[in-house]
N, C-alpha and C positions, 0 to 999 in steps of 0.2 A: 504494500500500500504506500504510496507516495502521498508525504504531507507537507505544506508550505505554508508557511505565516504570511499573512500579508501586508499591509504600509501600518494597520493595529493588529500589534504582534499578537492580542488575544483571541482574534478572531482568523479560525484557520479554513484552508482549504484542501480537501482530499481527496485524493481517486483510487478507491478500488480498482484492483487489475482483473481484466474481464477476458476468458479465453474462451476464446471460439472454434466452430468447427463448423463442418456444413450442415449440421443439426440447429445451429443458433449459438447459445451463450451461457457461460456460468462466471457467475460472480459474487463471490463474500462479501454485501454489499456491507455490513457490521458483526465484528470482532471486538467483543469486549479488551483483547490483549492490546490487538493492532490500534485501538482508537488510545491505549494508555500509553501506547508508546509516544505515538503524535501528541500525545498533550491533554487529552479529556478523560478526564475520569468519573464524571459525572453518569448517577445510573439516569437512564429513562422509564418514563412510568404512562407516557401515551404517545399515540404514533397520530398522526392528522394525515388528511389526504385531500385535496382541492384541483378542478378542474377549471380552467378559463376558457371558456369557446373562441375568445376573439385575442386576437394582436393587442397589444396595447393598454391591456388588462393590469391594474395597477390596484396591487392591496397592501397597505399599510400604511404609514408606517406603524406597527402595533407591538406592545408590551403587556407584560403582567407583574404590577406590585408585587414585594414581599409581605408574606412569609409563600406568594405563589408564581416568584419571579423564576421565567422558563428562560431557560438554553437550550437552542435549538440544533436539529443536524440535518438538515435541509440539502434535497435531492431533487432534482426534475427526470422524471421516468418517460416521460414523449414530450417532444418538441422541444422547446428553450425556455429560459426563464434569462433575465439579468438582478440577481439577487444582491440587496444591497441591506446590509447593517451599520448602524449609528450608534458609536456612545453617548450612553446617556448614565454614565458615573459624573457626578458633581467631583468635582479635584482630581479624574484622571488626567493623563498630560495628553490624551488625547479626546477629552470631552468635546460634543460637536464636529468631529469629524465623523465620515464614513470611507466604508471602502464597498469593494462590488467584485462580483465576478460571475461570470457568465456559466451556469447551468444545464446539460442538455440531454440527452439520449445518445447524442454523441460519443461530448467528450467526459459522462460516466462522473463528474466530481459532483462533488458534496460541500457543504459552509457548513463550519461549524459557529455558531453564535452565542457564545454565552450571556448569561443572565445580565442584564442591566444595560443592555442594546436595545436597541429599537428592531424592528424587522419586515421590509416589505420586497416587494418583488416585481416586475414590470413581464409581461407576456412576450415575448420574441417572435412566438410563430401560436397560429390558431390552436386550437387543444392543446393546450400545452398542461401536464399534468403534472402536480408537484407533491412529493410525500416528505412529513419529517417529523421525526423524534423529538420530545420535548421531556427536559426534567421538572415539570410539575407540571399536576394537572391544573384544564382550565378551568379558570374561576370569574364567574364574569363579572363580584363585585371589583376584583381587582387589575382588570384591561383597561390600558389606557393606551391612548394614539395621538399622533403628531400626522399633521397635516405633508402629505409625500413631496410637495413642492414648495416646503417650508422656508423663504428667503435664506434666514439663518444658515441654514446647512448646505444650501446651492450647489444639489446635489444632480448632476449632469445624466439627468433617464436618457433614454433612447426613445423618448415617444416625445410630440409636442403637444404642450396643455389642451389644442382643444382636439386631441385625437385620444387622449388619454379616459381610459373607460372605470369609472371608478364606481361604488356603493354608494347611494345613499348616505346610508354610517358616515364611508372615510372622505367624505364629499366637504364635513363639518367638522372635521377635526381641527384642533388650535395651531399655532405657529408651537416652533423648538422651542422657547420659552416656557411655556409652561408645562414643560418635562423638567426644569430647572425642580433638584431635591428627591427627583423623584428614586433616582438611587445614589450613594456613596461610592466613591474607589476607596477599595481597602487596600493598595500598596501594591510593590511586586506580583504578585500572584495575580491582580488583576480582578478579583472577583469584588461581585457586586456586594 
């Protein structure tokens, strides 16, 4: 399994090795050992799965308060996704930024996002189907969201605003601001 940090060292990315043959494919898509080597040691306790029919399909950006604050490990099974997470630790030295990286059936990688991110995803290609592991479950007194095209974070999607397909919900969500608190950096180790 090949695993890389990316520009926020705490949020990684990984590819399962997929072999093939003229029958199709096998792949260990999670390995409790191989995910501790890379850096996650967190257990999971629900898997989630979402389909977007159209291009351009934008949900997020969404969290969950402690004591039901998830990390996620996030996959696209058909089509593409461009998966993007944001810290949202008050005192990390990288609060307010994000990073991204491109998802597919493809090229087989995974995000890992720990607790205290933010996390949404933009649709690349129609059906695009996305599955992903969460360390806690959901709670919906404690979901909170940031509006995806938040000035503050000027965070560079692949769609433009009015091609952009959003919910109702994530239609009204606030600016990055008042994520301000919403979780703590605890130091080195990086968790929320």
């Amino acid at each position: 399994m090949k695993s890389e940090r990316l520009a926020i060292p705490d949020v990684i990315l990984i590819t399962p090795p997929r072999f093939g043959d003229n029958r199709g494919f096998f792949s260990e898509t999670y390995n409790i050992e191989r995910m501790r080597e890379a850096g996650i040691s967190e257990p999971f306790v629900q898997d989630n799965q979402s389909l977007s029919r159209q291009k351009g399909v934008i949900r997020g950006l969404h969290c969950q308060l402690d004591p039901f604050a998830q990390g996620k490990l996030v996959r696209c099974t058909r089509g593409a996704i461009w998966d993007v997470a944001v810290d949202a630790r008050t005192g990390s030295p990288t609060y307010g930024k994000w990073v991204a990286a491109e998802l597919s059936e493809e090229n087989w990688s995974q995000l890992w996002i720990p607790a205290g991110f933010l996390h949404g995803f933009c649709t690349l290609t129609e059906n695009a189907e996305v599955q992903y592991k969460c360390t806690s479950l959901y709670n919906k007194a404690s979901e909170r969201a940031v509006i995806w095209n938040s000035p503050e974070l000027g965070i560079d999607w692949p769609v433009k605003a009015e091609d952009a397909v959003l919910s109702e919900k994530d239609m009204q969500n606030p600016d990055f601001s008042a994520a301000k608190g919403w979780f703590q950096y605890a130091g080195e180790k990086g968790q929320a």
